[in-house]
N, C-alpha and C positions, 0 to 999 in steps of 0.2 A: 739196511739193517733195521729203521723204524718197521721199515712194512711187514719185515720177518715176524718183527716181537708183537704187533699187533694182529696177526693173523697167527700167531700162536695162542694169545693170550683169547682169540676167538676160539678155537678150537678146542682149547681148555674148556671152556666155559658149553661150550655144546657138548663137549661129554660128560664134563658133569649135568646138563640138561637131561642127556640121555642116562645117565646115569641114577635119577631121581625118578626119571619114567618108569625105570625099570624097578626103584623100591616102592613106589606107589601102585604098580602094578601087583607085585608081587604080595603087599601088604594088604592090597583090595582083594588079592584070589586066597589070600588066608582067613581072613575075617570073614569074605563074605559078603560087605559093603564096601562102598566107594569109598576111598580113602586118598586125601590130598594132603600134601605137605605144603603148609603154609609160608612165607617167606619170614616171619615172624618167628613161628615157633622153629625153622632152619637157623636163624640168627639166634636165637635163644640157648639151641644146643650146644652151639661152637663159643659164646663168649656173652654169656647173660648181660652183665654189668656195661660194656658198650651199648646197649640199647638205648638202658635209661641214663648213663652218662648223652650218649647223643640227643635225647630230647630233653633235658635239662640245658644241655648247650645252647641248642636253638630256643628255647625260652629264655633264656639271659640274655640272647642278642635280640629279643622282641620277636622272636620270627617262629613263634608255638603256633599261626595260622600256617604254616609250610609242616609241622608234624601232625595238625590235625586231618587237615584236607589233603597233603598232598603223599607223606611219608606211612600214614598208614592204611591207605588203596594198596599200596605198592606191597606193606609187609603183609596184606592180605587174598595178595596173587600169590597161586602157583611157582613156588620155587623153580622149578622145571621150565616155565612161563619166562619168569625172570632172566635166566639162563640163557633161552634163546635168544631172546632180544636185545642183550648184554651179547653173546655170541656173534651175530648177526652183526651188529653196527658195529664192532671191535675189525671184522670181515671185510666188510663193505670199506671203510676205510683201510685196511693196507692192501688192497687188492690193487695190480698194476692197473694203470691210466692205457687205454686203447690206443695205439696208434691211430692218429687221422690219416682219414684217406687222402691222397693229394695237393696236402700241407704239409710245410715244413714247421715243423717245434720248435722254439728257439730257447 
């Protein structure tokens, strides 16, 4: 039942991957220029105020070295980016274990 909701919850997340390809696509053959959705300005559209609730957070716990270096690389990758690789390892972990060849699994 874990491996279900974990390779759904991949799945999700690659289509909304594909899903952002396809309006960065669409937005770069309307304009004319290359156009990327940032992961930033995607968190900004759905719910502004969690942003800077979360890096106010991790400044109060002393830990504004993990928003500066580490939290906004992240919110400055390719939303679509994020997705897959969020996709991917959600994947890779509920995926069945291989049967061994000529052992038994206890």
């Amino acid at each position: 039942m874990i491996r279900f909701l974990f390779r759904l919850i991949g799945l999700l997340s690659l289509a909304a991957a594909f899903i952002f390809v396809i309006y960065d696509g669409m937005k770069s053959i309307a304009d004319q220029i290359l156009f990327i959705t940032k992961t930033g300005e995607a968190w900004n559209a759905v719910h502004s105020t969690s942003q800077q609730a979360m890096q106010a957070w991790l400044a109060a716990r002393g830990y504004a070295w993990v928003w500066d270096q580490g939290v906004t690389r992240v919110l400055d990758a390719p939303v679509w980016a994020i997705f897959i690789v969020i996709g991917a390892c959600f994947i890779l972990i509920g995926r069945k274990r291989r049967p061994l060849i000529g052992y038994a699994r206890s």
